[in-house]
C-alpha positions in Angstrom: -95.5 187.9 43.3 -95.3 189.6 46.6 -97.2 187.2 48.8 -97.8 189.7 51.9 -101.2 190.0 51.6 -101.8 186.2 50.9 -100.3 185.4 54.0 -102.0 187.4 55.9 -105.3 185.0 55.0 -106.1 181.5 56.2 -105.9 178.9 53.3 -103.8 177.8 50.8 -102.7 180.0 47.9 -101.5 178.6 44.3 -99.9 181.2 42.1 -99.0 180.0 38.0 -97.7 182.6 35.8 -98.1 181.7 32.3 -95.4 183.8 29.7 -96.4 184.5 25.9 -99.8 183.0 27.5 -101.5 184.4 23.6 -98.6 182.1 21.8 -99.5 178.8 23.0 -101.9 178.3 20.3 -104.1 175.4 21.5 -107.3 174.4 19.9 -110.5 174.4 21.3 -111.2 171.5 24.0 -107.6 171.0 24.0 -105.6 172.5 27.5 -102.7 173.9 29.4 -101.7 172.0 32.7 -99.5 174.0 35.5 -96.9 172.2 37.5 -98.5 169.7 40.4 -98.8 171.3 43.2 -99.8 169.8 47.2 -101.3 171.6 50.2 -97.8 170.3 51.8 -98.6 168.5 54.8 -99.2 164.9 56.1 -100.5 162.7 53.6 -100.7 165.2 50.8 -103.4 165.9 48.4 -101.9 166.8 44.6 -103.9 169.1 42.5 -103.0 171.3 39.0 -104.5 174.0 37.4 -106.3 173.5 34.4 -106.8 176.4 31.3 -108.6 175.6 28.3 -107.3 178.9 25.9 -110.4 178.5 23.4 -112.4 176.8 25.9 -113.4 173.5 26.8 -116.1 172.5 24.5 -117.9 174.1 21.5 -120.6 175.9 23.6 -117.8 177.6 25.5 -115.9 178.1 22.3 -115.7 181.8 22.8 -114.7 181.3 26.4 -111.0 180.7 28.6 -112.2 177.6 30.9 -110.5 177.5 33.9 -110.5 174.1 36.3 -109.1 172.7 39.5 -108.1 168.9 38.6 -107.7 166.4 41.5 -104.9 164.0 40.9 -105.1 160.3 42.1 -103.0 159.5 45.0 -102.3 156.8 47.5 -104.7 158.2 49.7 -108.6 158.3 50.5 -110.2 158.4 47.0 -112.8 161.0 48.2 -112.1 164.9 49.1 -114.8 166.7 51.0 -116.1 169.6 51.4 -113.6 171.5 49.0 -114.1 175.1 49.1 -111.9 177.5 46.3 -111.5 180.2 44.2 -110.1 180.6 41.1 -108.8 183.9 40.0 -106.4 185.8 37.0 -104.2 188.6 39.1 -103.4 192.0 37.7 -99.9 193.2 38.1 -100.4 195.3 41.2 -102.0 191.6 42.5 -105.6 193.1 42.5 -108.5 190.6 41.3 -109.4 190.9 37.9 -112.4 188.2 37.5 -112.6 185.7 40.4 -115.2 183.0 40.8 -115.9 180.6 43.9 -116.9 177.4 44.0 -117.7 175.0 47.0 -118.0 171.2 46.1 -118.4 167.8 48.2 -117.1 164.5 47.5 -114.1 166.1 45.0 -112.8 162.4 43.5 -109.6 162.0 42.7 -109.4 162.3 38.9 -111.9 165.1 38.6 -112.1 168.4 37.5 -114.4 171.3 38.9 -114.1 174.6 37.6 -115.6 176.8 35.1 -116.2 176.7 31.2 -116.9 179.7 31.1 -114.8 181.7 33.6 -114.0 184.5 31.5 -114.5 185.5 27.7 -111.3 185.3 25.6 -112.1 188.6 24.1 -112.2 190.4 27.2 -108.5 188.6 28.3 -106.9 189.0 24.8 -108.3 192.4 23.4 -110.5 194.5 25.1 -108.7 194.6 28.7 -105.6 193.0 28.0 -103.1 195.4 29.1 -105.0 194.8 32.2 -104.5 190.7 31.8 -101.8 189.9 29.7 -99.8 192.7 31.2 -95.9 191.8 29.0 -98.3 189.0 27.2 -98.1 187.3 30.7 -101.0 185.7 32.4 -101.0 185.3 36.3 -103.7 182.7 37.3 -104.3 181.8 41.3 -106.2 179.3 43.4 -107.1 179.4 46.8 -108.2 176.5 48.8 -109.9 176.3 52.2 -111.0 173.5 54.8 -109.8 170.7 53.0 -111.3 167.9 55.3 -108.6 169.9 57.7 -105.9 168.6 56.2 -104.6 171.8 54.8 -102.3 173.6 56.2 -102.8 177.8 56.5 -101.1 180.5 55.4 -98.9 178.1 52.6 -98.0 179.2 49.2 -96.6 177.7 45.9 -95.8 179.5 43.2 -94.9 178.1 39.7 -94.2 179.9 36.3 -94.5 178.6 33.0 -93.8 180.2 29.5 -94.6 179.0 25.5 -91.6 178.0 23.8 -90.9 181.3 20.9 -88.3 180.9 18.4 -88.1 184.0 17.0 -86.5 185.4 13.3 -86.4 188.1 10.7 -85.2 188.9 7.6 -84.9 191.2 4.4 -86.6 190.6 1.5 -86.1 192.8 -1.2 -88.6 192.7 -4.3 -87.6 193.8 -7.0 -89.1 195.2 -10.6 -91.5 196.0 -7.4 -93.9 198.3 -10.6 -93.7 195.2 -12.3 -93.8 192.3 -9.6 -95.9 189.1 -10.4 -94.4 187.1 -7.3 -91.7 186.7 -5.6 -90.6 183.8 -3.0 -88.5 183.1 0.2 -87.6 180.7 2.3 -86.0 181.2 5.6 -83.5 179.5 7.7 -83.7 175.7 7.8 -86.6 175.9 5.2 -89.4 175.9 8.5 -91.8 177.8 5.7 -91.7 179.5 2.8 -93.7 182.4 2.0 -94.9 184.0 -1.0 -95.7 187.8 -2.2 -98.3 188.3 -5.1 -100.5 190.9 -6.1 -104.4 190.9 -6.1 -106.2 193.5 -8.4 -109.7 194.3 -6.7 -112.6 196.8 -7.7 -111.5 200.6 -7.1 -108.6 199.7 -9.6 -106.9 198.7 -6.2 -103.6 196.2 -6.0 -103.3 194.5 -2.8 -100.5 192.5 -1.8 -101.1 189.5 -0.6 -99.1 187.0 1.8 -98.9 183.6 1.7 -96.7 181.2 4.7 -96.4 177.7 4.0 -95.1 175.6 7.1 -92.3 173.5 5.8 -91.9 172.2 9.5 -94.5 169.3 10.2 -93.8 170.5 13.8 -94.9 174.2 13.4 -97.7 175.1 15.3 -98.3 179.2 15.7 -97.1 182.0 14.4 -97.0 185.9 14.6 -95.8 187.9 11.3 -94.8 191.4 11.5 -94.0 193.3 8.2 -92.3 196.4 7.8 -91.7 198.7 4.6 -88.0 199.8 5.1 -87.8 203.7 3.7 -84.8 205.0 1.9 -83.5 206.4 5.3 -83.8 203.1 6.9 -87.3 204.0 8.8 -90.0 201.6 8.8 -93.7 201.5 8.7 -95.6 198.5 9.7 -97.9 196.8 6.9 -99.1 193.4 8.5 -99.2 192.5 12.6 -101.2 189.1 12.1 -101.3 185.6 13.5 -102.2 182.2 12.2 -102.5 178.4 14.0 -101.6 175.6 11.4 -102.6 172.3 11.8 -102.4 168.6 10.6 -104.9 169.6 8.0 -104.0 173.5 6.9 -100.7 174.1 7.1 -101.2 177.6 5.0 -101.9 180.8 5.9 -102.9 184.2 3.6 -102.3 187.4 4.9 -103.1 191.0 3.1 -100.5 194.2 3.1 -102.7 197.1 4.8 -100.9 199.0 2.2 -101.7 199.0 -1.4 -99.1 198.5 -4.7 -100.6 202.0 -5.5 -99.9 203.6 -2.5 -96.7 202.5 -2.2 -95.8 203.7 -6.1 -97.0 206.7 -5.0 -94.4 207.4 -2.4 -91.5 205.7 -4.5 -89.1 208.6 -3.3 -89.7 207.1 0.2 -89.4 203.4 -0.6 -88.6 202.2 -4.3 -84.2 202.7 -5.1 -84.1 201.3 -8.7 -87.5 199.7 -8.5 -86.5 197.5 -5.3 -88.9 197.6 -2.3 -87.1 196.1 0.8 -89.3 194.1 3.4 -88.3 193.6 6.8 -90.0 190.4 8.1 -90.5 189.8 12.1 -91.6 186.3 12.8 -92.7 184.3 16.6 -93.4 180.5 16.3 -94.2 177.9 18.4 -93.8 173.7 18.3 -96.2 171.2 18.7 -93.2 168.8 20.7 -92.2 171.6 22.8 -95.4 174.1 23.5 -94.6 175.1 27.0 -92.3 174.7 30.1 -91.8 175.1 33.2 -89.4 176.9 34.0 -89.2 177.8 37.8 -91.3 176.3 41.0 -90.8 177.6 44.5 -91.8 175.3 47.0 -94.4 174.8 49.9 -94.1 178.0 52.1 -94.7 182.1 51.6 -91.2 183.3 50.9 -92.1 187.1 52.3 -91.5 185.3 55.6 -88.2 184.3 57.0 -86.9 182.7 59.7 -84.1 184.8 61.7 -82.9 185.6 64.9 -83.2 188.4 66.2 -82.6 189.6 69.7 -84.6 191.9 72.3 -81.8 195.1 70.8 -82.1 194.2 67.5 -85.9 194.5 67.2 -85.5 198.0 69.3 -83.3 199.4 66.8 -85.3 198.4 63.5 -88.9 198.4 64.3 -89.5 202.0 63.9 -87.6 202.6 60.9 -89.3 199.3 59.0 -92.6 200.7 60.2 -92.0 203.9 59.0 -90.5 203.0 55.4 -93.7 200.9 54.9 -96.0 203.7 55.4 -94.5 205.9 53.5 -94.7 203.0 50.4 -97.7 202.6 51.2 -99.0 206.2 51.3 -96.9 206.6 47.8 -98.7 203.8 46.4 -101.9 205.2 47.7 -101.2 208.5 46.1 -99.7 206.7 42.7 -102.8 204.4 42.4 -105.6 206.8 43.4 -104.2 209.7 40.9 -104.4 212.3 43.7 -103.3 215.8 43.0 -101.4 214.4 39.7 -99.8 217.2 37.6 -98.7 215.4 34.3 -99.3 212.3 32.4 -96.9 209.9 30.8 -98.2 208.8 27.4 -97.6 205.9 25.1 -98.9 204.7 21.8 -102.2 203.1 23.6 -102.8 204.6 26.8 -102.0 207.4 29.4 -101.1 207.4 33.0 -101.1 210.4 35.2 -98.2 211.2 37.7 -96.4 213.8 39.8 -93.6 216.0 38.5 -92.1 216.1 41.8 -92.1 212.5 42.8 -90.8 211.8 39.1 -87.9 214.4 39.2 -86.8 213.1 42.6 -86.3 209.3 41.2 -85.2 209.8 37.6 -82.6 212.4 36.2 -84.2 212.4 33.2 -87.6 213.7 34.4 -85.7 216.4 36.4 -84.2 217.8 33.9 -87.5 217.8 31.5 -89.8 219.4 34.2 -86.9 222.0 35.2 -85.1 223.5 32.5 -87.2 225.2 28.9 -88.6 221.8 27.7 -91.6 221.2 25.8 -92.4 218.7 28.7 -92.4 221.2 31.4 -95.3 223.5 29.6 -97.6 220.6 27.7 -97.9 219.2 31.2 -97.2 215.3 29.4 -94.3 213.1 28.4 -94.4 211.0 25.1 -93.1 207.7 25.4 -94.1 206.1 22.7 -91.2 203.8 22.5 -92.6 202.0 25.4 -95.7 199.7 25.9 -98.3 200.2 28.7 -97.0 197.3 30.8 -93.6 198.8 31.1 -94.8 202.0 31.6 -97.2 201.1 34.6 -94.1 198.9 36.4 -91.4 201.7 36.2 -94.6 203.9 37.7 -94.7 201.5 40.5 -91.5 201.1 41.2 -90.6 204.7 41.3 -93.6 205.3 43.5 -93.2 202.2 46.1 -89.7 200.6 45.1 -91.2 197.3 44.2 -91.3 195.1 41.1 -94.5 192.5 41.8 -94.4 189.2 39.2 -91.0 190.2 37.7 -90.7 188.2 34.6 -87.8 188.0 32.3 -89.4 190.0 29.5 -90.6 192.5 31.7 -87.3 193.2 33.6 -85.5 193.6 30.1 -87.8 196.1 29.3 -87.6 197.8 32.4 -83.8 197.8 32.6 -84.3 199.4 29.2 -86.3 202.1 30.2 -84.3 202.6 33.1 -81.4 203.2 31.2 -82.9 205.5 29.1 -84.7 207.8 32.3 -81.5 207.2 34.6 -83.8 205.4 37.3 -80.4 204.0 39.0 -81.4 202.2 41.5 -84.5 200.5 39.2 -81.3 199.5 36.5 -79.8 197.9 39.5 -82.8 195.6 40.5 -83.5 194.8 36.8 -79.8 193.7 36.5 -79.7 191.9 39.5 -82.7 189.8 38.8 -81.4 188.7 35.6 -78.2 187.6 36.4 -80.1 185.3 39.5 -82.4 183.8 36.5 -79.8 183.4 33.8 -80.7 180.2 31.7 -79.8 178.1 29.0 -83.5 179.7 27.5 -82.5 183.7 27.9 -78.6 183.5 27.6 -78.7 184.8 23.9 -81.3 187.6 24.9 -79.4 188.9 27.8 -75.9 189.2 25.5 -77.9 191.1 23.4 -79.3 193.1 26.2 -76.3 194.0 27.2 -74.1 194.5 24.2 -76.6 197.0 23.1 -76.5 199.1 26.4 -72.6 197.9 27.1 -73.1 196.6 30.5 -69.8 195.1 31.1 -71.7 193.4 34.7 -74.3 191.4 32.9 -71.6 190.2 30.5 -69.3 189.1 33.3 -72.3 187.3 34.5 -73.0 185.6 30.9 -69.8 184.4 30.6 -69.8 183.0 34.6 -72.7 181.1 33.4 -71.0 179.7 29.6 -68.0 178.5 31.1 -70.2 176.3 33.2 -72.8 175.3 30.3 -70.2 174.7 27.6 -72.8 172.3 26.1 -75.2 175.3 25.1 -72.9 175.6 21.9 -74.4 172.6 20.8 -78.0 173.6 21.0 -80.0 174.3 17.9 -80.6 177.7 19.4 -76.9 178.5 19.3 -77.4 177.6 15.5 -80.3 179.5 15.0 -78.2 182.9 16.4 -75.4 182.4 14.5 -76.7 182.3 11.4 -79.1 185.4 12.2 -76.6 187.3 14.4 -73.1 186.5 12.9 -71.4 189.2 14.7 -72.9 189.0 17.8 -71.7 185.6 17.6 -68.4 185.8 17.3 -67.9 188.6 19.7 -69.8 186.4 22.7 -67.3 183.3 21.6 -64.2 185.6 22.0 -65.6 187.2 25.5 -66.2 183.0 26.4 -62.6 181.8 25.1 -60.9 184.5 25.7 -61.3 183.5 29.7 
């Protein structure tokens, strides 16, 4: 997160961002700890952040609960006069729901917050390309007048992210007109699931799903299933998700599609009486729910420590002055909608823009809003291939030339959509903040990422980071991606070997 403005206040700012924040699956009264964190001075004072996903006790059942917890320490047993605010952070680092709370005599093993500090509803569905922008969450604490032992102006930032293995598969039913139930099981038996059909009033058939975790440790999971037409397109039947536990480890889904329905378009999906499921699955562990996976330490990292001379600071003042105002009067114009003369428009939402300002960054958007394209006289641009967050980043970056809370996720897709609207200089900022956060977790995603656009750079980077972490071969997740990607496979060991 660009700290800028943080800095600029007195106290002590805490900044967790929390990735697949909807797939950590945790029950209610049960929580999610962040990283320790300490105002970073004499005698320190350790705190964490405390989110309860489904709230902290039944009455706040419908709730996210969000606490400050004091950890013990060698120290006085008693904090005074705490005074903080706990806040989640919208991409652009505006407040989206902030509450403030003043306490005395803060012990050390307590916890002071909020049960009911936001409705999950609100967070997960109603605003939540607004909070779970790339299905990130970006929580923040501020702390003042710690007994004066805090020092101002410092910053800590820590990131966390649930643990995803992710799969799919074909399943192809066949005698589909004729179908009683058919079974499958996927790799390394985790759960089996099961298609039936169901006949209801209305002389309706619905098809029914049903997972059974084989894997004691299975915790959550997403299902996506597509019907795969004749010409290889596919249309999206189920988009559902289910938490097992000690006691149910079953879960029953419905098709949104009917046997009927899809006998009646049998040109479009039955060959020989064989209807061919794709199957899209996200799960999580119970052993391994979340990590950490990068902590900055005590201090704001917008501000370095040079040295500078009297000629130096005569020869860049001006022009650091002026490039700010001009970002900051483009982000003024880009997030007020001034004088906007087209919109760019996903699947869910719509975000107004400039045809100039577009057409100066992006080739692409030159050419649609100059030469005899539909684009040019409907005064919009479809992109429905892309999701809002994504959408509202490359905005921002072609409007200011920053990328606030950058997670991995959200800078694949935006190297993504870079590529596809030649944003040059965006493609080079995406690239060049995954190669700095290559890891042992995102290796496989990134070969991926750049076998499919054939970016020979992030390769070279890939394999850099192999030879050095020969023991990733090893892993289970190396396991998992050969059996699901058997190509892919081989091609990244003969880029690695052939070193």
């Amino acid at each position: 997160m660009d700290c800028k403005g943080i800095c600029n206040e007195d106290g002590f700012t805490f900044t967790w961002v929390f990735e697949n924040f909807r797939y950590c699956g945790r029950k209610n009264g049960v929580c999610i700890s962040s990283p320790t964190f300490a105002n970073g001075i004499n005698d320190p004072i350790y705190f964490s952040l405390e989110l309860y996903p489904k709230g902290f006790d039944i009455k706040s059942k419908d709730f996210i609960s969000f606490y400050l917890y004091s950890h013990r320490s060698n120290i006085s047993e008693i904090v005074c006069n705490i005074d903080f605010q706990l806040s989640f952070i919208a991409v652009d680092a505006s407040v989206l729901v902030s509450k403030r709370l003043q306490v005395n005599d803060f012990k050390s093993g307590q916890r002071w917050g909020f049960e009911e500090f936001v409705k999950r509803e609100e967070v997960c569905k109603i605003r939540k390309k607004d909070y779970l922008p790339g299905d990130v969450l970006t929580a923040r604490c501020r702390i003042w007048d710690l007994n004066e032992r805090i020092a101002r102006n410092g910053h800590w930032f820590a990131r966390s992210r649930t643990v995803l293995q992710r799969g799919s598969f074909l399943w192809n039913i066949e005698k589909f007109s004729s179908f009683q139930e058919s079974k499958f099981s996927t790799n390394e038996s985790m759960m089996t699931l099961k298609f039936f059909p169901i006949r209801v009033e209305n002389s309706k058939t619905l098809i029914h799903v049903e997972v059974c975790a084989q894997d004691p440790k299975l915790q959550f999971s997403t299902f996506r299933i597509y019907l795969v037409g004749s010409s290889g397109h596919r249309v999206e039947c189920l988009n559902d998700e289910f938490t097992f536990t000690e006691m149910i480890r079953t879960a029953l889904f419905t098709l949104t599609i009917s046997k009927e329905e899809v006998m009646k378009k049998g040109n479009l999906y039955l060959q020989n009486d064989v209807l061919q499921l794709c199957c899209e699955y996200d799960i999580t562990f119970y052993l391994h729910p979340f990590k950490l996976i990068e902590k900055i330490c005590w201090g704001c990292p917008s501000i370095q420590e040079e040295s500078v001379n009297e000629d130096s600071l005569k020869s860049t003042k001006m022009p650091l002055v002026s490039t700010k105002a001009l970002r900051e009067n483009l982000g003024s114009l880009y997030k007020e909608n001034l004088l906007c003369d087209t919109e760019l428009k996903t699947k869910t939402g719509s975000f107004p823009a400039h045809k100039n300002i577009l057409s100066a960054r992006s080739l692409v958007f030159r050419k649609m809003f100059t030469s005899d394209m539909k684009e040019k006289s409907t005064d919009s641009v479809d992109m429905e291939d892309l999701d809002d967050d994504t959408v509202q980043r490359m905005l921002l970056y072609i409007y200011t030339a920053t990328m606030p809370n950058l997670l991995w996720d959200s800078a694949c897709n935006l190297y993504a959509a870079a590529d596809k609207y030649e944003i040059l200089s965006l493609k080079s900022d995406c690239s060049s903040f995954l190669k700095d956060n290559i890891s042992s977790d995102n290796v496989l995603d990134l070969f991926i990422l750049a076998d499919k656009y054939q970016d020979e750079d992030l390769k070279s980077s890939m394999k850099e980071f192999l030879l050095y972490h020969r023991g990733f071969f090893k892993t289970s997740e190396w396991k998992f991606f050969m059996k699901t990607n058997l190509q892919l496979a081989a091609d990244l060991m003969c880029l690695v070997l052939n070193e």
